[in-house]
FIGUTI-76321 format. One record per atom (N, C-alpha, C): residue in three letters; x, y, z. Coordinates in steps of 0.001 Angstrom, whole numbers, plus 500000, padded with zeros to 6 digits. Example, Ala and Ser with C-alpha at 12.3 -4.5 7.8 and 13.67 -1.06 7.14 Angstrom:
ala513190494310507800;ala512300495500507800;ala513200496700507800;ser512850497750507080;ser513670498940507140;ser512900500030507870;
This chain:
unk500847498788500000;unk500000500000500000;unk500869501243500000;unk500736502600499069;unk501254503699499123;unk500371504377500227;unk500997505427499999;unk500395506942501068;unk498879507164501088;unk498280507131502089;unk496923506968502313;unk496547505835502193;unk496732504540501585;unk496162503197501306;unk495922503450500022;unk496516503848499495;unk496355503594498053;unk496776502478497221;unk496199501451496723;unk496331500262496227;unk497867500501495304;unk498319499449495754;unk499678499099494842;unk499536498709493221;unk498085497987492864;unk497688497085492214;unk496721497464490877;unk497178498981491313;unk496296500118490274;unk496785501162489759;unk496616502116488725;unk497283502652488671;unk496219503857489599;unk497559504953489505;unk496851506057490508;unk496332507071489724;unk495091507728490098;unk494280508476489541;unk494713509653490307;unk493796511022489429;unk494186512331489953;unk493853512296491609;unk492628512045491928;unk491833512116493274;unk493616511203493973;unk493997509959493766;unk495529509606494371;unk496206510592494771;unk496791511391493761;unk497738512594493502;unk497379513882494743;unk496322514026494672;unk495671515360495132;unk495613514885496688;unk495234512999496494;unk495627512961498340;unk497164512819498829;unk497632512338497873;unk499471511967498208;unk499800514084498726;unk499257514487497681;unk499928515948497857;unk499387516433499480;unk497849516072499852;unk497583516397500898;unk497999515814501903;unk498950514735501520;unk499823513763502811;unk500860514816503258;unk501299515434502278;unk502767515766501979;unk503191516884502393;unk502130517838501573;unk502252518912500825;unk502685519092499285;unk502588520509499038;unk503245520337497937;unk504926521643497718;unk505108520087497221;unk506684520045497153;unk507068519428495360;unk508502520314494950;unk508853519826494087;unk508598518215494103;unk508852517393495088;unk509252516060494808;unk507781515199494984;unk506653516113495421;unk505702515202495334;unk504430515702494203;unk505359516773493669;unk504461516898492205;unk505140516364491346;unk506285516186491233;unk507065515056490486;unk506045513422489993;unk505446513176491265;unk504508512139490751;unk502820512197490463;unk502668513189490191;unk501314513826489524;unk501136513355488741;unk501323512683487740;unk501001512262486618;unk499545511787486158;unk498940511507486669;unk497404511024486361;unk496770512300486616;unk497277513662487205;unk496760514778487496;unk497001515751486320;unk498351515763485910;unk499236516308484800;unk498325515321483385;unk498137514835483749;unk497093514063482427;unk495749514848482288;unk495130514500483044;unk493756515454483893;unk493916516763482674;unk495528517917483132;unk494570518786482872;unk494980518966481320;unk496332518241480963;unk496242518387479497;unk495195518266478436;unk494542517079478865;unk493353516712478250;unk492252517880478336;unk492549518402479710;unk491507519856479579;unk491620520815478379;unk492861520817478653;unk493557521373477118;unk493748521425475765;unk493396519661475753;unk493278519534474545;unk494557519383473769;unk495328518342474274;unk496802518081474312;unk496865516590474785;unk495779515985474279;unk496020514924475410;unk497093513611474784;unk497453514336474086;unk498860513505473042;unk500117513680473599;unk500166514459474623;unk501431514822474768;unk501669513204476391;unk502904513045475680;unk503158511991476607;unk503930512027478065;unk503223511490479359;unk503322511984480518;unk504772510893481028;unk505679511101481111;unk506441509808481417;unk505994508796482738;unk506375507865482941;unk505762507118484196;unk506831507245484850;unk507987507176485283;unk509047507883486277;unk508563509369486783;unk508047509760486172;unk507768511375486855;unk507533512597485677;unk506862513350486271;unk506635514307485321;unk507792515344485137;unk508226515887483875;unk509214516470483294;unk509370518087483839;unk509777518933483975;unk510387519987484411;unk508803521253484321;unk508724521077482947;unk507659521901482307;unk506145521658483170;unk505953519881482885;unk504617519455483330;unk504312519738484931;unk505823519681485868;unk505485520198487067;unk505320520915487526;unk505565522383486570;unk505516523642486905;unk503843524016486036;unk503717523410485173;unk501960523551484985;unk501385523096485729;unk501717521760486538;unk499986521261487660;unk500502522564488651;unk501639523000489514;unk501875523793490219;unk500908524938490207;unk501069525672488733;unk500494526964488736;unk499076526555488338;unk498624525603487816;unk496959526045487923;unk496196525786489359;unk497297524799490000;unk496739524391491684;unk496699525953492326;unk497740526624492339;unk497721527716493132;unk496686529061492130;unk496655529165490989;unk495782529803490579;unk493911529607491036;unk494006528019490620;unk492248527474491123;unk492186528199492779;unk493303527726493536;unk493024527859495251;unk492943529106495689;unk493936529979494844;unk493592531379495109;unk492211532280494275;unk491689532116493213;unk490800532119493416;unk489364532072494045;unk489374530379494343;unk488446529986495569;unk488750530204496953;unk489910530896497499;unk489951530960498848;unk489751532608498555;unk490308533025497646;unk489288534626497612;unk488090534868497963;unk487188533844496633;unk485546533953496836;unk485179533236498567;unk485654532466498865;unk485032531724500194;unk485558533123500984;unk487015533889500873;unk486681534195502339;unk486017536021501765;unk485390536376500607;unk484850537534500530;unk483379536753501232;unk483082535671500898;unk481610535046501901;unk481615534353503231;unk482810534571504011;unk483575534235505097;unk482307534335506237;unk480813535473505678;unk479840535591506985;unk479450534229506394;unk479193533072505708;unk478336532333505661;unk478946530722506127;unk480192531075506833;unk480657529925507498;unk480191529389508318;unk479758530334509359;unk478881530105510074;unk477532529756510667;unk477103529353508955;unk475588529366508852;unk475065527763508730;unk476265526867508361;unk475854525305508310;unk477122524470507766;unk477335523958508461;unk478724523215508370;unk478759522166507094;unk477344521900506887;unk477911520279505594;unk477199520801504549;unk476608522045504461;unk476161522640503172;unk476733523599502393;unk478447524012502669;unk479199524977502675;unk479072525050501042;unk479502525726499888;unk479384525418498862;unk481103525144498609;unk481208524649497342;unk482512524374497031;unk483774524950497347;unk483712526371497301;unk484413527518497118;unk485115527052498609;unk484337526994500091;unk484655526712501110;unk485488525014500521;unk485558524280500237;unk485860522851500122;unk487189523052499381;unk487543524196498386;unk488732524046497786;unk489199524827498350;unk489294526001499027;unk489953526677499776;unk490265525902500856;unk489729524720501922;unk490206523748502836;unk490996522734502203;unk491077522548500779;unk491967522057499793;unk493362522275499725;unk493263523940499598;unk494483524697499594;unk495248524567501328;unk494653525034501843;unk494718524617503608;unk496207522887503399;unk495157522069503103;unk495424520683503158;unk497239520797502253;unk496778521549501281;unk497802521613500233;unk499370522654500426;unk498877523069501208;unk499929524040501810;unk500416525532500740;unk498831525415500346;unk499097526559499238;unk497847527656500092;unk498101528683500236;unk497211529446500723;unk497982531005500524;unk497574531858500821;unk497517533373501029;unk497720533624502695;unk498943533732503459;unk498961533762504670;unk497879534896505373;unk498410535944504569;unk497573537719505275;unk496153536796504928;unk495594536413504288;unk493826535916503942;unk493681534919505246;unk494620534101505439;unk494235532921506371;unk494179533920507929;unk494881535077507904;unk494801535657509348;unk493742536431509240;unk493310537147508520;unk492239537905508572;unk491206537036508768;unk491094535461507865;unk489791534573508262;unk489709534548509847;unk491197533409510468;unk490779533410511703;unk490520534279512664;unk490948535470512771;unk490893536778513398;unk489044537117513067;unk488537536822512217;unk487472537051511718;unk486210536116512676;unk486954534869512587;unk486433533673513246;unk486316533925514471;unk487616534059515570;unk487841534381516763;unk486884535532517416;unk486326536214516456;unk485421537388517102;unk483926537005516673;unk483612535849515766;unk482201535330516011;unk481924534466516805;unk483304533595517507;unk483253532934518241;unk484192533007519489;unk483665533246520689;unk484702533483521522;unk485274531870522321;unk484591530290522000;unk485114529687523314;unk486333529138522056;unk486908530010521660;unk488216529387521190;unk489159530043520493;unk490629530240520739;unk491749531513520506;unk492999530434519321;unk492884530710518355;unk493986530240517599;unk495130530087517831;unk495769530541518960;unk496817530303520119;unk496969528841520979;unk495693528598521257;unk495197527812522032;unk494853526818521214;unk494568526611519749;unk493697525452519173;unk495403524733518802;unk496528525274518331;unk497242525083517505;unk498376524282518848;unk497839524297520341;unk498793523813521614;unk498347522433521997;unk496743521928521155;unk496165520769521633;unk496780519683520775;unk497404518761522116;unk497800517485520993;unk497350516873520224;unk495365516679519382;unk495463516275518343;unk495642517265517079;unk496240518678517546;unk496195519545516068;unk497845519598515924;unk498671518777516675;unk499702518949516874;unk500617517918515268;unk501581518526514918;unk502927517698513443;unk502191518608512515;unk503123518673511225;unk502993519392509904;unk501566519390509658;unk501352517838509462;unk500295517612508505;unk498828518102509480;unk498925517717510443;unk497944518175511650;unk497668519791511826;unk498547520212511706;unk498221521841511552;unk497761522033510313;unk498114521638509094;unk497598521816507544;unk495784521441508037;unk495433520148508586;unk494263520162508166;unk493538520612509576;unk494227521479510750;unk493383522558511505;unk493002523702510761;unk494189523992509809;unk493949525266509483;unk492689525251507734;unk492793523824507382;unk491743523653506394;unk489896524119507305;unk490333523122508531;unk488722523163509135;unk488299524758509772;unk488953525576509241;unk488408526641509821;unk487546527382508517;unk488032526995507211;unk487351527216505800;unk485809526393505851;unk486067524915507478;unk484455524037507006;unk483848524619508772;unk484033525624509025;unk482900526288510288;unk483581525024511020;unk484746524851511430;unk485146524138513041;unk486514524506513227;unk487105524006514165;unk488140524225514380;unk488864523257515182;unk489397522243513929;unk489750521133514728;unk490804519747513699;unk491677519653513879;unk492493518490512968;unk491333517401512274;unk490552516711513062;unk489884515896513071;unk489132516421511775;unk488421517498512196;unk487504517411510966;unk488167517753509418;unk489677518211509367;unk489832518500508209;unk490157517423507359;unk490740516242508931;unk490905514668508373;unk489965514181507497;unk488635514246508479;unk487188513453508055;unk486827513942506729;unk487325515346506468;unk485976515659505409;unk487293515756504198;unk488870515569503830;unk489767515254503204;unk489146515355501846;unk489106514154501905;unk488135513607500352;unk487439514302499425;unk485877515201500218;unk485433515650499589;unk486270517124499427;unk487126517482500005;unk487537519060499673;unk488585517991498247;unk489699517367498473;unk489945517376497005;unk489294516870496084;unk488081516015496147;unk487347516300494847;unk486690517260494407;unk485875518085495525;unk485734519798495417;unk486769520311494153;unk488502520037494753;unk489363520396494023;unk489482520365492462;unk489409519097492314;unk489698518537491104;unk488784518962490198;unk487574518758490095;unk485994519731489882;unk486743521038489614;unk487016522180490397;unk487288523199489676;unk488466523464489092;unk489448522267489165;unk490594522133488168;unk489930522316486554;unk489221521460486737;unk488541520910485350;unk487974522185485139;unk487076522717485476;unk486270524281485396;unk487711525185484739;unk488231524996485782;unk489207526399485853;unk490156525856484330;unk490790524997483649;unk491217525062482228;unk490493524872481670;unk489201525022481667;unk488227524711480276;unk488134525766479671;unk488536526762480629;unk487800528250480443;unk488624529070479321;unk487790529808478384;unk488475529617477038;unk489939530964477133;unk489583531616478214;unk490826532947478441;unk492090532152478817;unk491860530919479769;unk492557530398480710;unk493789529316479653;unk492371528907479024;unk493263528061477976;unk494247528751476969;unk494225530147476520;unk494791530784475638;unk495780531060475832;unk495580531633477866;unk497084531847478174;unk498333530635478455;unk497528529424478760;unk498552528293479122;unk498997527772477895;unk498141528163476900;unk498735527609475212;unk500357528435475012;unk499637529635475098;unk501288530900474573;unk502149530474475668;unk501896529908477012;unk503090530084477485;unk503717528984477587;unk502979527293477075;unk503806526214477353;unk503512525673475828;unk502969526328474585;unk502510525308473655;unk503937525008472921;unk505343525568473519;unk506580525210472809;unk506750524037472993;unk506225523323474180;unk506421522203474887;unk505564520692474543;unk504605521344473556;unk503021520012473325;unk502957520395471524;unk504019520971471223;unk503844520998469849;unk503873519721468755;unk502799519505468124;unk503048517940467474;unk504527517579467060;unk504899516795466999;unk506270516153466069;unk505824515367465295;unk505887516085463948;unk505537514802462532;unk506020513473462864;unk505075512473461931;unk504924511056462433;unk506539510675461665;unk507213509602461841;unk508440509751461334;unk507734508631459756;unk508984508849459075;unk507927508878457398;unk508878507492457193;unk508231506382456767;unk508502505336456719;unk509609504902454903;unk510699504274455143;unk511650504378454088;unk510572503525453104;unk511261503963452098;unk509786502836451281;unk511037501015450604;unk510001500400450677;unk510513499128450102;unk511954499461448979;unk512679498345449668;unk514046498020448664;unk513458497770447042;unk513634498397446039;unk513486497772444916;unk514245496625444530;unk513363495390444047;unk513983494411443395;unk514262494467442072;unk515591494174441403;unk516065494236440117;unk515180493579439364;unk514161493462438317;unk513704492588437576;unk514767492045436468;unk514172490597436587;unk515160489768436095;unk515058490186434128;unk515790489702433324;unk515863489951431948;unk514772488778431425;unk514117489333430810;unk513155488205430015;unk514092487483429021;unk514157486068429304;unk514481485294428145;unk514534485565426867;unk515471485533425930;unk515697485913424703;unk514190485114423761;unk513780485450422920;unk512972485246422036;unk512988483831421524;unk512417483098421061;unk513022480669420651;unk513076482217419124;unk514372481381418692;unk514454481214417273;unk515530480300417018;unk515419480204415538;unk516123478767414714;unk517600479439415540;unk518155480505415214;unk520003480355415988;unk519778480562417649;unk518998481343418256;unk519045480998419703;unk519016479849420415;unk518260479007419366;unk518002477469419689;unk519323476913419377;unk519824477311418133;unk521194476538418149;unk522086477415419253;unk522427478438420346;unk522724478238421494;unk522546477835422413;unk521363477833422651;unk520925477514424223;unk521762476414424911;unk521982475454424292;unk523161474471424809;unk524354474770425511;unk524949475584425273;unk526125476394425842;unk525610477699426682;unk524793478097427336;unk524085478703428135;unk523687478302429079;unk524342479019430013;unk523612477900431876;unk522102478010431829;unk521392477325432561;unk520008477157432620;unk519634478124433629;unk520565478477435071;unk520555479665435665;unk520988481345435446;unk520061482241434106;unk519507483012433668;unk519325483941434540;unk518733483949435267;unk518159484809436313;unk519038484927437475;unk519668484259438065;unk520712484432438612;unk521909485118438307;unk522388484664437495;unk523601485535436399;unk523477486500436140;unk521913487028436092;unk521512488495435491;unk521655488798436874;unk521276489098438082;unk520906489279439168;unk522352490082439735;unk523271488770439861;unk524544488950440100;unk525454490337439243;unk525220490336437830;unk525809491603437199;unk524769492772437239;unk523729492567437561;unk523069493592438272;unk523641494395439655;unk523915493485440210;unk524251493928442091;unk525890494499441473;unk526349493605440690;unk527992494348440322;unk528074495529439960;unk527411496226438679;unk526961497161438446;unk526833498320439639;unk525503497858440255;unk525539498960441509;unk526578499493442129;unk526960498013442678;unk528257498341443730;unk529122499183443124;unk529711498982441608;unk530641499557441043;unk530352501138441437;unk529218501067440600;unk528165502944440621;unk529072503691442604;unk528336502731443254;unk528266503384444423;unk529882503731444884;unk530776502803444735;unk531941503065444667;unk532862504506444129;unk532273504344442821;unk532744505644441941;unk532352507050442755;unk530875506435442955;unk530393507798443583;unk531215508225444920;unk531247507368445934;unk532257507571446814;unk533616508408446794;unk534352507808445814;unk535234508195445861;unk535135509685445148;unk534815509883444619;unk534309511304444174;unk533999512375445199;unk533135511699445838;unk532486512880447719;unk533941513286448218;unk534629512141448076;unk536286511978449133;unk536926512853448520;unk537098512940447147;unk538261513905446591;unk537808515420446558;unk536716515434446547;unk535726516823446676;unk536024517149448267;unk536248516697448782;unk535744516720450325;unk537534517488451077;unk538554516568449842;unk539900516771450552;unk540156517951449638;unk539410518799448589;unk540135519590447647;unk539734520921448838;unk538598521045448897;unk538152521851450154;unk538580522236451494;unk538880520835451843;unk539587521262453280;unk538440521267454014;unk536925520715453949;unk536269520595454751;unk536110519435455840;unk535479519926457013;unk535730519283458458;unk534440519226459430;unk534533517896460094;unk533140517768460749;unk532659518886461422;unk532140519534461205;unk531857520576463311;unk532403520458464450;unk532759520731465004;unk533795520544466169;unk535183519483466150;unk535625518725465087;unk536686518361465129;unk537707519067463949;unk538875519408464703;unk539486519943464090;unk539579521512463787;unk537906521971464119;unk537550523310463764;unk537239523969464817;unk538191524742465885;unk538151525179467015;unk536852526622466952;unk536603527184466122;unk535504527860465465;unk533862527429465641;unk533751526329465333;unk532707525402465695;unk532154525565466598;unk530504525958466873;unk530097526163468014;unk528877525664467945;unk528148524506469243;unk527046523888469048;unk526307524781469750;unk524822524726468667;unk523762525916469194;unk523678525508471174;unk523379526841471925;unk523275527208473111;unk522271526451473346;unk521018526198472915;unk519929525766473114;unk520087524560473460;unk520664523729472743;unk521074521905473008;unk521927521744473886;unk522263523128474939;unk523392522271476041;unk523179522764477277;unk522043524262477064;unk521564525049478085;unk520156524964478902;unk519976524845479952;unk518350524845480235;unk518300525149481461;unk516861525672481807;unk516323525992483040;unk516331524616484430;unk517146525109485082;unk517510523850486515;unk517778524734487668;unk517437523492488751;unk517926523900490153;unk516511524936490171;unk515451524749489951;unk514513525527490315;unk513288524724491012;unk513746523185491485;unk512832522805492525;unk511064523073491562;unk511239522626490371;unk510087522629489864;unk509268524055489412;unk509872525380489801;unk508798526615490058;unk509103526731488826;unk510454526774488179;unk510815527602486829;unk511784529404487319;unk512064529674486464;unk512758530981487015;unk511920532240485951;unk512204533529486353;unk511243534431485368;unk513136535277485105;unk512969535867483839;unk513974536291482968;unk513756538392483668;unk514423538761483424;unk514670540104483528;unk515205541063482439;unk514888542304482274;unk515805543232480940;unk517047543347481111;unk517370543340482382;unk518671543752482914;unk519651542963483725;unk520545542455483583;unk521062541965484930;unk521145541547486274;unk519662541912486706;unk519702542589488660;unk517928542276488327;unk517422541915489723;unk516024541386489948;unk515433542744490170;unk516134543985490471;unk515547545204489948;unk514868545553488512;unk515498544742487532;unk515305545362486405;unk513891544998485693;unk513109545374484541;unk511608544783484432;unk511350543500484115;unk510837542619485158;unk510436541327484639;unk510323540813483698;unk510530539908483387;unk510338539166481614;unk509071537861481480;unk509563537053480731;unk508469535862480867;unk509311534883481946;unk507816534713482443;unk508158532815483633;unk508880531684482549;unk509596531438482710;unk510432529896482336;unk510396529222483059;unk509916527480482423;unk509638526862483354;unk511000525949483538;unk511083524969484665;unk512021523944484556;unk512479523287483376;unk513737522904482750;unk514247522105481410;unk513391523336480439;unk513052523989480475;unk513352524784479515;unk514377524946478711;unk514738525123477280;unk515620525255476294;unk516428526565476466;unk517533527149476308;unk518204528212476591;unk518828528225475681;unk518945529571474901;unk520027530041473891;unk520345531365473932;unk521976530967474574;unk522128531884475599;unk523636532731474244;unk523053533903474635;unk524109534475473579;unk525381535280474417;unk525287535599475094;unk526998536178476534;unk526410536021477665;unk527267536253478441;unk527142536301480342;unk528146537925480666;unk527227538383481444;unk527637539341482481;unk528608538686483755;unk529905538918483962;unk530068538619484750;unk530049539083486680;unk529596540474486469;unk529557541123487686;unk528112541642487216;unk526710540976487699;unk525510541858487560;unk525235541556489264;unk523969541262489628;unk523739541396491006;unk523983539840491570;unk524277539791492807;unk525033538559493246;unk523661538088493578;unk523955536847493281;unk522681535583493858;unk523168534590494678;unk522590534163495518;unk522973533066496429;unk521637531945496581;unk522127530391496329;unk521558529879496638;unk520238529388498009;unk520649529794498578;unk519953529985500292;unk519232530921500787;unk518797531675499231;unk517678532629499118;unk516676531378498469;unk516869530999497499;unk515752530279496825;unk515684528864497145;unk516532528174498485;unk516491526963498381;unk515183526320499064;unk514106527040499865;unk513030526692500736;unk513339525605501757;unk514825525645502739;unk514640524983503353;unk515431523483503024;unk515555523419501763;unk515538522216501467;unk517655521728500551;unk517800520982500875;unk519540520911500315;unk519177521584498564;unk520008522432498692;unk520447522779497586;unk521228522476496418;unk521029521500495022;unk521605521530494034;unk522452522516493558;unk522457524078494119;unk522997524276493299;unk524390525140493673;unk524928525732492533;unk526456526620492941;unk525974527443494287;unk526801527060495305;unk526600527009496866;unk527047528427496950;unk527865529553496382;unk528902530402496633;unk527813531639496184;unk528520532577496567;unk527553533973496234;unk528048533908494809;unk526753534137493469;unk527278533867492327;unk526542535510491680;unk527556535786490916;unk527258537980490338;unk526902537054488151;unk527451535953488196;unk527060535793486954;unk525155535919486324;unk525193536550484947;unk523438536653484220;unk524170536422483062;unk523178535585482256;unk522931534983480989;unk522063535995480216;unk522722536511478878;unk521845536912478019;unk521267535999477226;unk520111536132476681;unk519435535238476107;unk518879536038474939;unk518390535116473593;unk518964535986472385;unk517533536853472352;unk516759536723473148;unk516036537776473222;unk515584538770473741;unk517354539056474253;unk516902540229475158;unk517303539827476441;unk516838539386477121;unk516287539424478433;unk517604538519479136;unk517546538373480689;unk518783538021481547;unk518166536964482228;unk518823535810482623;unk518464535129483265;unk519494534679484439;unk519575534910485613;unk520775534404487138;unk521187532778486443;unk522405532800486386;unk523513532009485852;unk522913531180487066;unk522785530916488142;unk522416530306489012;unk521120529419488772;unk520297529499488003;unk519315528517487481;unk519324528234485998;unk520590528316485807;unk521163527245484371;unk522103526616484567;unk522249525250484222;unk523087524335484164;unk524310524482483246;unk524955525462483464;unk525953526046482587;unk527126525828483947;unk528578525567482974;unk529661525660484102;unk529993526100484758;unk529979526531486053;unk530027527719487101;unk531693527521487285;unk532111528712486680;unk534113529083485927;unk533984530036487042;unk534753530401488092;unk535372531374488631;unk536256532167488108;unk536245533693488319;unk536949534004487385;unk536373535264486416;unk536938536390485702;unk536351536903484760;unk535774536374483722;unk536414535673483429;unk535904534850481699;unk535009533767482028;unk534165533824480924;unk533050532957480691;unk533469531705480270;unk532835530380480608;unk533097528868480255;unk533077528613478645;unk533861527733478417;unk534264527529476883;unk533042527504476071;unk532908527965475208;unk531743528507474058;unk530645529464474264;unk530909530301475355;unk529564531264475558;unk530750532298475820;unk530464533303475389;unk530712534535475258;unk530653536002476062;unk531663536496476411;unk531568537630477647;unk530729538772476681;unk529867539197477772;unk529197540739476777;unk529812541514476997;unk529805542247475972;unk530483543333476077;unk529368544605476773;unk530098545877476516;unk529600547016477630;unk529149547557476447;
């Protein structure tokens, strides 16, 4: 049995996913196995070709279930707590809005300033109980125990227990306005422009067509002198032809060969990178978005997280990176690590990546050689001023 009792013996469905995440939280490593969820919403999409790997979902796909989870929850924990008076009005008739916002709770995705204003809100319709006091009782007590106290205050109680009991229906609540929330035709337009680099068809590969067979020579014509040869003529015809057929070729292909070769040495031409220190393999095939724990990194005009935002890039993203700055604003890993061991260059790092369109990206979430030093790593290029 996996996390929650989830059958070994099946595969796992989104409602799985959405409870593994509410075991967990959510974390790079347990949206990593979303996959029946990451299916879910492609198909919302209308992508449902694009193939989900079964080891785990790919850089891109984890940073899409990410952002529509926290888009759906913030949404619905908006609307529930702008209707925050009607919590109080019946505990098992709450409408959805309350069920995915105790979702988000469960999920460890929420709006902190919203969750204090709820309970602060709560605490003064109800006085026999102080959020000080609920969060000191040993059954609201470990990670996951506080996640689902702080869900049951979205279902009118205030208590671990009930965010346990009623689990289920808040993430299918969830999943329900997953589905709502990409159907929606604005919603879909924007997740097309910003990931359709990623679900773009790849032509079917085009099948070589059949070897031609040599047809054999039709037998010479019966006449009175062919007849007086045929005697001195092997009876295997078709074979013999067959054989100076294939000779023929080979010869052809030979000639031709050697021809490419003498063309090839009059020139002085040379593979790509051997021999030809000039040679440079596109940026894109060696560069990509990493060490971002699944979020993706967002690009800048300038050098420095001062400068105007660019587009979100997600994880394994493609990079074609045209120079590096070597002194722009220093980054350090142990700003963005959440806590958690860090992959990446450990040292205060001042390197940014230009990218050929403009925009900068912290050398620190690309998998590029981290060179100490003024000069940039072999084949990428210092910018100039």
């Amino acid at each position: 049995m996996s996390v929650d009792g989830q059958a070994a013996d099946r595969e796992p469905t989104a409602v799985d996913n959405l409870r593994g995440l509410a075991a967990v939280g959510v974390t790079p490593t347990s949206l990593h196995g979303c996959q029946a969820l990451a299916k879910v919403i492609l198909d919302e999409l209308g992508v449902s070709a694009i193939v989900v790997p079964e080891h785990g979902l790919t850089g891109w796909q984890a940073t899409l279930v990410r952002e529509v989870l926290t888009q759906v929850i913030g949404e619905q924990q908006e609307t529930a707590f702008n209707r925050r008076a009607d919590i109080r009005k019946s505990r098992q008739s709450l409408d959805d809005c309350f069920k995915v916002a105790a979702a988000g709770e469960l999920l460890g995705i929420s709006d902190e300033d919203r969750f204090i204003q709820l309970r602060t809100h709560l605490e003064m319709q109800n006085a026999t109980w102080r959020w000080s006091e609920l969060i000191e009782k040993d059954d609201n007590q470990g990670e996951r125990n506080h996640r689902r106290l702080r869900a049951s205050l979205w279902l009118a109680a205030a208590s671990a227990k009930t965010g346990e009991r009623r689990e289920d229906e808040c993430v299918l609540a969830l999943l329900s306005a997953v589905k709502v929330y990409v159907a929606r035709p604005e919603v879909r337009e924007t997740l097309s422009s910003r990931y359709a680099r990623h679900w773009e068809a790849q032509p079917a590969p085009v099948q070589p067509p059949p070897p031609e067979v040599p047809t054999p020579m039709p037998p010479p014509a019966a006449s009175p002198s062919n007849l007086a040869r045929s005697s001195g003529w092997p009876k295997n015809r078709v074979v013999i032809t067959a054989l100076i057929l294939a000779l023929a070729v080979g010869l052809s292909a030979f000639a031709g060969k050697l021809l490419a070769d003498s063309a090839s040495s009059d020139t002085g031409s040379e593979t790509p990178g051997e021999g030809d220190d000039s040679a440079v393999v596109p940026a894109s095939t060696q560069y990509e978005v990493a060490y971002t724990y699944g979020v993706g990194a967002i690009t800048n005009a300038g050098p420095s997280r001062d400068a105007v935002p660019g587009e979100a890039l997600p994880e394994g993203e493609d990079l074609n990176i045209v120079c590096q700055e070597r002194n722009g604003e220093v980054m350090t890993a142990e700003e963005f690590a959440d806590g958690e061991v860090s992959p990446r260059y450990d040292e205060d790092w001042p390197v940014w990546n230009k990218l050929d369109n403009g925009y900068w990206i912290p050398d620190i979430f690309v998998n590029t050689p981290k060179v100490p030093g003024d000069d940039p790593p072999e084949r990428i290029a210092l910018c100039e001023d």
